[in-house]
C-alpha positions in Angstrom: 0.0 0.0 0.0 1.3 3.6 -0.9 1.6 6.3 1.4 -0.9 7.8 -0.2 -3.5 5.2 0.3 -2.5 4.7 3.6 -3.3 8.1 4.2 -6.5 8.1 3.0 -7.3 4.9 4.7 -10.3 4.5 7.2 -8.9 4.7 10.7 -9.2 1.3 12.2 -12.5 0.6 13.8 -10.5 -1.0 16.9 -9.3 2.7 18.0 -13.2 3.8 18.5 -13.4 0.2 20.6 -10.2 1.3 22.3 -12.0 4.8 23.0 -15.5 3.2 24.5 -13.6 0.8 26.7 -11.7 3.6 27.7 -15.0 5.7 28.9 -16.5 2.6 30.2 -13.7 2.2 33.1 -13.7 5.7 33.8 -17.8 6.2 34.5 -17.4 2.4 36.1 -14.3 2.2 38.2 -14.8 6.2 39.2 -18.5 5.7 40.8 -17.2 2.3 42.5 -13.6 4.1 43.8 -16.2 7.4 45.1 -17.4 4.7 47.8 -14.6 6.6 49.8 -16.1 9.8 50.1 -19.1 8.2 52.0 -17.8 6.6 54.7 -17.7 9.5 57.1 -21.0 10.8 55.8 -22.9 7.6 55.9 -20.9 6.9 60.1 -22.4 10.7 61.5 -26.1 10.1 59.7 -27.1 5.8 60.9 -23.5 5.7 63.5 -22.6 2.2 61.3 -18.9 1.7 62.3 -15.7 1.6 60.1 -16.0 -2.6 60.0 -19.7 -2.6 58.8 -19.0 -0.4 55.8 -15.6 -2.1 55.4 -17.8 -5.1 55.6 -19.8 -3.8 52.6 -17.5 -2.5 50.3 -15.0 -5.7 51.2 -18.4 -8.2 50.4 -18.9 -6.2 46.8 -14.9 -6.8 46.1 -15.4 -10.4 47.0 -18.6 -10.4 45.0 -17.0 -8.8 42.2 -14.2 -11.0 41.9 -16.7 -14.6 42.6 -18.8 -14.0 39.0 -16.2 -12.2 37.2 -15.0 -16.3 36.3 -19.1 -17.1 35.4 -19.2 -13.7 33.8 -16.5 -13.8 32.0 -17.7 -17.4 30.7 -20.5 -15.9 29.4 -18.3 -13.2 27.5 -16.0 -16.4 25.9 -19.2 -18.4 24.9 -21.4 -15.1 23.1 -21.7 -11.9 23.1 -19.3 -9.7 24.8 -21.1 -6.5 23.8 -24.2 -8.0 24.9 -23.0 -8.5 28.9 -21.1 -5.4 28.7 -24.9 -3.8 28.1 -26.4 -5.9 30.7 -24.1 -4.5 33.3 -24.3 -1.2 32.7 -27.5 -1.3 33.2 -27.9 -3.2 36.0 -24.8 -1.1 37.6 -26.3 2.0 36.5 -29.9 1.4 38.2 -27.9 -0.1 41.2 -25.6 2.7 41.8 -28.4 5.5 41.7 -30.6 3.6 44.4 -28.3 4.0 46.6 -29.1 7.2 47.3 -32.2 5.2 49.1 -30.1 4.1 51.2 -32.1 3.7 54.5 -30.8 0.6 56.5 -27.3 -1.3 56.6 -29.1 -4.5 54.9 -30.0 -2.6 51.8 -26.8 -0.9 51.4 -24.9 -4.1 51.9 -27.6 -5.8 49.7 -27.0 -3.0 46.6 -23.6 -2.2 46.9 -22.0 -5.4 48.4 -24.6 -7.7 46.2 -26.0 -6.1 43.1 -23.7 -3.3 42.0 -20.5 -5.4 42.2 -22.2 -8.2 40.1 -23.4 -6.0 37.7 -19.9 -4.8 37.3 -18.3 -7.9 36.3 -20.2 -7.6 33.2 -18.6 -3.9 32.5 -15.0 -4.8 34.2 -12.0 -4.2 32.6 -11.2 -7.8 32.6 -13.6 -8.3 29.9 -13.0 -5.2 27.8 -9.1 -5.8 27.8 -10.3 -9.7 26.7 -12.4 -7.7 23.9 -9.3 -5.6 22.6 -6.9 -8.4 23.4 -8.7 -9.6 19.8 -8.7 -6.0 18.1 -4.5 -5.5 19.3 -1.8 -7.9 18.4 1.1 -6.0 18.0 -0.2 -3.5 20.2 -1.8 -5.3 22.7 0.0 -4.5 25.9 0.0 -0.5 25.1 -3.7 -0.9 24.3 -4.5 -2.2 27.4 -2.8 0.5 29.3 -4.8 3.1 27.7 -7.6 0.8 28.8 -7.0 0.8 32.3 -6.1 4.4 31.9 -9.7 5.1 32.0 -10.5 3.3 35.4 -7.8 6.2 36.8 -9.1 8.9 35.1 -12.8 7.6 36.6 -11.0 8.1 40.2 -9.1 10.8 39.0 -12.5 12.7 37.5 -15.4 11.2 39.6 -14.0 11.4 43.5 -13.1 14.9 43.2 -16.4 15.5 41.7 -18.6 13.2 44.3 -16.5 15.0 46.9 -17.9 18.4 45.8 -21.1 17.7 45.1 -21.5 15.5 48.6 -20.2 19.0 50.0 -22.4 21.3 47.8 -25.5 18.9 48.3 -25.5 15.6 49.8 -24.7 11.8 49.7 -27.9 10.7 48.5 -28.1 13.1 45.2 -24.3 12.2 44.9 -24.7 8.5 44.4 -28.1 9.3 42.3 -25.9 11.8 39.9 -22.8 9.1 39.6 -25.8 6.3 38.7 -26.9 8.6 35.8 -23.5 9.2 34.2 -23.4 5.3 34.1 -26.1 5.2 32.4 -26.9 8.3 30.3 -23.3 8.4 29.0 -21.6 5.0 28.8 -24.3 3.0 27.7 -25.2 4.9 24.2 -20.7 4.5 23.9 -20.9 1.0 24.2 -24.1 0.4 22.0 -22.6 2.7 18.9 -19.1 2.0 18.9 -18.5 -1.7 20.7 -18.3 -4.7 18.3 -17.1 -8.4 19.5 -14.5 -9.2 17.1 -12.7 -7.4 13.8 -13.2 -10.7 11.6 -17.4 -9.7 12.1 -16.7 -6.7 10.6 -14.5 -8.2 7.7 -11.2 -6.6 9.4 -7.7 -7.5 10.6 -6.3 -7.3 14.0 -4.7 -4.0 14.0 -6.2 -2.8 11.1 -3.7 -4.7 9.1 -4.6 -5.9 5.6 -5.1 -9.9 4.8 -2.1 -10.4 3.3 0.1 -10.4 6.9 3.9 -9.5 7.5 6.0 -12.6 8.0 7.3 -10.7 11.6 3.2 -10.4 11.7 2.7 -14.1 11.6 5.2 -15.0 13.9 4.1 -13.0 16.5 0.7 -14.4 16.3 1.8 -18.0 17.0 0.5 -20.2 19.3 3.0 -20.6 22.9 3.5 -23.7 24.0 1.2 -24.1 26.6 -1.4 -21.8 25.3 -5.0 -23.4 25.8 -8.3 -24.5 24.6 -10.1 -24.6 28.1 -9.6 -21.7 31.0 -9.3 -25.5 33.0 -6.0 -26.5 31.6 -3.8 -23.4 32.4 -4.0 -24.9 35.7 -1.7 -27.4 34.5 1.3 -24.9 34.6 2.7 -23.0 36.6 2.2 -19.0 35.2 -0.5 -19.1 36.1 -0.2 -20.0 40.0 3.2 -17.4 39.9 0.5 -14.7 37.5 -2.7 -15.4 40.2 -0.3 -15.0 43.2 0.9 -12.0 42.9 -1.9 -10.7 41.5 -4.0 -11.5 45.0 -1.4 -9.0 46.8 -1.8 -6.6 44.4 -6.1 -6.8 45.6 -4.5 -7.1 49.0 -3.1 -3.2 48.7 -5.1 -1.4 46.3 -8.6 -2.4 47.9 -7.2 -1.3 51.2 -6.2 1.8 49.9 -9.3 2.2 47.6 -11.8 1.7 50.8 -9.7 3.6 53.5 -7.7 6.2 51.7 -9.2 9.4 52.3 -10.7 8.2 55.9 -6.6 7.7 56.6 -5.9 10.9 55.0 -8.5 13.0 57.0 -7.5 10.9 60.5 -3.6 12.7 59.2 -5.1 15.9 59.6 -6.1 16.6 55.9 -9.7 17.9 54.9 -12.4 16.2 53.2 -11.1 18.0 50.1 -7.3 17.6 50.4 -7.6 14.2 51.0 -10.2 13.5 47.8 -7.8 15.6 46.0 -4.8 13.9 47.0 -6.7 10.6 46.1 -7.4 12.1 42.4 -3.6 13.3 42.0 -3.2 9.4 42.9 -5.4 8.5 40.2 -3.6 11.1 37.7 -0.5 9.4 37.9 -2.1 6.2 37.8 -2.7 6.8 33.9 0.6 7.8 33.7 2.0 4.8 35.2 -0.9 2.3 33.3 0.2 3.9 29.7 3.8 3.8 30.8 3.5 0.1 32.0 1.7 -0.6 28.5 4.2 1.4 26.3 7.1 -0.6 27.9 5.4 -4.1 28.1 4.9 -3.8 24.5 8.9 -3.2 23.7 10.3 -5.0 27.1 9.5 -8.5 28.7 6.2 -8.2 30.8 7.3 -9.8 33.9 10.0 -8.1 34.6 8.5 -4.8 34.6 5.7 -6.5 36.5 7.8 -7.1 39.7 9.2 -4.0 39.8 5.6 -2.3 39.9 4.8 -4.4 42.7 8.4 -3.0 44.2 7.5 0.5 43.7 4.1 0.0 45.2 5.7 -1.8 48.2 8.4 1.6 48.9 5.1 3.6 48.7 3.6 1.7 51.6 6.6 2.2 53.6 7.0 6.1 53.1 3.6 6.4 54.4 4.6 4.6 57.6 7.8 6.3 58.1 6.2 9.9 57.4 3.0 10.2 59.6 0.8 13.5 58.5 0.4 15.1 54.8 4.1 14.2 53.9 3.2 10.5 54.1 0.2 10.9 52.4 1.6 12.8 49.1 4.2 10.8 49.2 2.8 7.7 49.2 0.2 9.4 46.8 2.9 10.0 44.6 4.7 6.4 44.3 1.7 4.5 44.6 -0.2 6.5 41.6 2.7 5.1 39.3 2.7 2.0 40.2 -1.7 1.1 41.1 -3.3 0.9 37.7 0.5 -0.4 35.9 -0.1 -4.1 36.9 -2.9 -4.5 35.4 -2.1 -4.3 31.4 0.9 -6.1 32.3 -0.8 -9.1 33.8 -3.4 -9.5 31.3 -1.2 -9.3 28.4 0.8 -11.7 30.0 -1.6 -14.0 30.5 -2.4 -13.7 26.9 1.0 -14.1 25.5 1.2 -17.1 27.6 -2.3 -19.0 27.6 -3.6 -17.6 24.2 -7.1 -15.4 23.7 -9.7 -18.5 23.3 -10.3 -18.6 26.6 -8.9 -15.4 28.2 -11.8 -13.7 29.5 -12.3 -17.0 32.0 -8.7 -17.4 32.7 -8.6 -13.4 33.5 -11.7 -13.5 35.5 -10.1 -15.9 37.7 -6.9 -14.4 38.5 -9.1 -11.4 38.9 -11.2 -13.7 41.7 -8.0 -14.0 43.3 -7.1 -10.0 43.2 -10.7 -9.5 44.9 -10.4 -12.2 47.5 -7.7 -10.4 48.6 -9.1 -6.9 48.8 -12.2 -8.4 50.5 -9.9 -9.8 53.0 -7.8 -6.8 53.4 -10.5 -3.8 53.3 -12.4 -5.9 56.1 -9.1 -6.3 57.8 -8.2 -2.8 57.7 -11.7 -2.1 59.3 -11.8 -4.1 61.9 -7.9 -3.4 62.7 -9.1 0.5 63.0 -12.2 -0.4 65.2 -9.9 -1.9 67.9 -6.3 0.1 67.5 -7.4 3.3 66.0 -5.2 3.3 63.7 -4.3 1.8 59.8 -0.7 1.6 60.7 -0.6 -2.5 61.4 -2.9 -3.1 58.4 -0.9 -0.8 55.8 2.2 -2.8 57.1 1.3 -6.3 56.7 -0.1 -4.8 52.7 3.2 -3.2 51.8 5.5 -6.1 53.3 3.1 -9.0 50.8 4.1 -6.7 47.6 8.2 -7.8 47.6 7.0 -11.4 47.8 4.2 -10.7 45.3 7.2 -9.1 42.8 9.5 -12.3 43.3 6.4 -14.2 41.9 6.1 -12.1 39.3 9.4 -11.9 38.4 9.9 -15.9 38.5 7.2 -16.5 35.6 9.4 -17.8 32.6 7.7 -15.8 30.5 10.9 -16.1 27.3 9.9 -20.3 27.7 6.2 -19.8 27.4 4.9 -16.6 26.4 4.0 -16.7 22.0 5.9 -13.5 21.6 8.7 -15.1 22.0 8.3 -18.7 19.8 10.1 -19.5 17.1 8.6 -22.8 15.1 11.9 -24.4 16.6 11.4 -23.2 19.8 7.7 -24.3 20.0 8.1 -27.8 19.0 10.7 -28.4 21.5 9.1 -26.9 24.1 5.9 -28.9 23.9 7.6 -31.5 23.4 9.0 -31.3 27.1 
C-alpha cells in the first residue's frame, strides 16, 4: 500500500473500541472508587462503624471477583457487547438507588450484592479480553490506555462526588454518579462496541489480509497456550500470574476503601484528602500507559515485579512519614505503580495461555485479586475499630508486595509466552 492510500485509509475501527472501553472504566471504576467519600457521611447520619461499611465494600470486592469467572464465561461463549450492556445497566440502576439508602441491609444488599455483580459484566477484565482480539502487536499499550480510563474515573469522579456530597449531599451524589453510568456509557458501548474485527471483515490492528511474516510470527501459538480456561491450571504462570496478582487486591482495595478516611485521620480535609486521592489516580494513567508502552517493547514480567516493588516503597514512606508528607508521598509512588499491573498481567496471560479462553482465565486471576481486597478492606476495618489506627494493616499490605514481585518476576515468560516462539522453539518446548 502507498503512502498515499495509507493516508486516505479509514482509521481502524478498533481505535473507536479502544476509546469506549476507555469511557467505560472511567464512569465504572470512578463511581465504585467514590465509595470513599461516603464513609464518614454515611458513620455521623445511621453511626454504622468503620467494620460494617468495610464489611460492605470488602463483600462487593469479594462479589465482584466470585462472578467475574461465570461472567466472564459468558463473555468467551457469546456476546461480549451484549454482557457489557447488561451491566451497565444493572450497575447504572444499582448505583443510583443507593441514594435510598435507608438501613445497613440494603446498602450491603445494593452495593456489596448487586452493583458489584453488575460490574463484572462492564469490568476491565472483559474489555481488555475484547481488545486483546482488536491488538496484536499493540496489545499490551492498548490495554494500558484501557486501564487508563479506570484512573481517570477516580481521577474525575471522587473529586467530583467530593464536591457535590459537600455542595449537596450523599444521597443526590450516588443518584448523579448512577446517571452518568447510564446516560453516558451505555449509548458508547451500543454505537461504537463490536465483539470481534473478523465480524466486521477486518484484521487485528487494522492490518490488511495479506500479513507480514514478523506479523505471523508474533501471532503464534505458545506452548502451553489453551483451549479450556481448566488446563492453564496445569502450569505453573498461572499460579506465579494469580499470586501475585492476590497481593496486588490485597493493597489497592485497602487503599481504595480507607484512603481518604486515613488521610482526613492525618489531619487533611475532606477536600485535600479527595484531592490527593485524584492526584493518585492522575499518575495512575501515567504509570498504566507507561507500563503498557514498555510491556509492549520489554519482557512483561519483569517490569511487573518492579511495579509491585515501587508500590511496596510507597507503603513504607507512608509509615515512616505520619501527616500530609506520608500521604503525598505515598500518593505520589503508589499513583505510578496502582493501575500499571494490570495491562501487564493481562497481556501476560495472553501471550502465555492464548485469547480462546482469556476472559475466563482473567476472570479468575481477577477472583484472586478480589479475595484479597475483601480480605484486606475488612481487615483494615476491623484493625481500625480496635487500635485506631491503619498503621498495622498498611504494614502487613506493603511487606506482601516484595514477595508478590518475586512471583512475578519468577514466571518464565521467554519459555512460554507466544511473543517469544520461534517454530523451533515451540516444538521443543511442547515436546517437554
Amino acid at each position: 500500500m502507498s503512502s498515499t492510500e495509507k493516508a486516505k485509509a479509514p482509521l481502524y475501527f478498533g481505535w473507536y473500541v479502544c476509546a469506549a472501553t476507555v469511557f467505560v472504566a472511567f464512569v465504572t471504576t470512578g463511581a465504585r472508587s467514590s465509595f470513599g467519600i461516603f464513609i464518614i457521611p454515611l458513620e455521623e447520619e445511621f453511626g454504622w462503624s468503620r467494620f460494617m461499611l468495610s464489611s460492605a465494600v470488602g463483600t462487593g470486592f469479594l462479589v465482584n471477583g466470585l462472578t467475574q469467572p461465570f461472567v466472564g464465561r459468558l463473555f468467551d461463549q457469546f456476546s461480549g457487547r451484549t454482557v457489557i450492556m447488561v451491566g451497565l445497566v444493572i450497575a447504572g440502576l444499582a448505583t443510583a438507588s443507593l441514594s435510598l439508602t435507608f438501613n445497613y441491609l440494603f446498602l450491603f444488599f445494593v452495593f456489596g450484592i448487586l452493583l458489584s455483580t453488575a460490574m463484572s459484566g462492564a469490568s476491565v477484565t472483559n474489555t481488555m479480553a475484547l481488545l486483546a482480539k482488536w491488538f496484536h502487536r499493540r496489545r499490551s499499550t492498548v490495554l494500558g490506555i484501557n486501564v487508563a480510563g479506570a484512573s481517570l474515573g477516580g481521577l474525575t469522579l471522587v473529586p467530583f462526588g467530593m464536591f457535590l456530597l459537600q455542595a449537596t449531599s450523599w444521597r443526590v451524589t450516588w443518584a448523579a454518579l448512577g446517571l452518568i453510568i447510564l446516560v453516558l456509557a451505555l449509548p458508547m458501548v451500543y454505537f461504537f462496541i463490536r465483539n470481534d474485527p473478523a465480524d466486521m471483515g477486518l484484521q487485528p490492528d487494522g492490518d490488511t489480509e495479506e500479513a507480514t511474516p514478523a506479523n505471523k510470527l508474533e501471532r503464534k501459538r505458545g506452548p502451553i497456550e489453551v483451549e479450556k480456561w481448566s488446563e492453564s491450571f496445569r502450569s505453573w504462570p498461572m499460579w506465579q500470574i494469580s499470586a501475585a496478582y492476590t497481593v496486588c487486591g490485597i493493597t489497592t482495595g485497602m487503599i481504595a476503601a480507607h484512603f481518604v478516611p486515613y488521610a482526613i485521620g492525618q489531619g487533611l480535609s475532606g477536600t485535600l484528602a479527595a484531592l490527593a486521592f485524584g492526584v493518585m489516580m492522575a499518575l495512575n494513567v501515567v504509570g498504566g500507559l507507561g507500563a503498557g508502552f514498555l510491556g509492549d517493547r520489554f519482557g512483561r514480567k519483569n517490569l511487573l515485579a518492579a511495579v509491585y516493588v515501587l508500590r511496596g516503597i510507597a507503603f513504607i514512606f507512608l509509615l515512616l512519614f505520619p501527616g500530609a508528607t506520608g500521604v503525598w508521598i505515598f500518593a505520589l509512588l503508589a499513583g505510578f505503580s496502582w493501575i500499571a499491573s494490570v495491562p501487564l498481567t493481562t497481556s501476560l496471560t495472553a501471550d502465555v495461555y492464548g485469547l480462546r479462553a482469556l476472559a475466563t482465565i482473567s476472570g479468575i486471576s481477577f477472583l484472586c485479586h478480589q479475595v484479597g481486597s475483601f480480605v484486606s478492606i475488612l481487615a483494615a476495618g476491623l484493625m481500625f475499630d480496635i487500635t485506631g489506627s491503619y498503621t498495622l494493616p498498611f504494614a502487613i499490605g506493603g511487606a506482601l508486595l516484595f514477595p508478590a514481585a518475586i512471583s512475578a518476576f519468577s514466571v518464565r515468560e521467554r519459555k512460554y509466552s507466544a511473543r517469544y516462539q520461534t517454530p523451533l522453539s515451540t516444538a521443543a518446548t511442547a515436546g517437554d
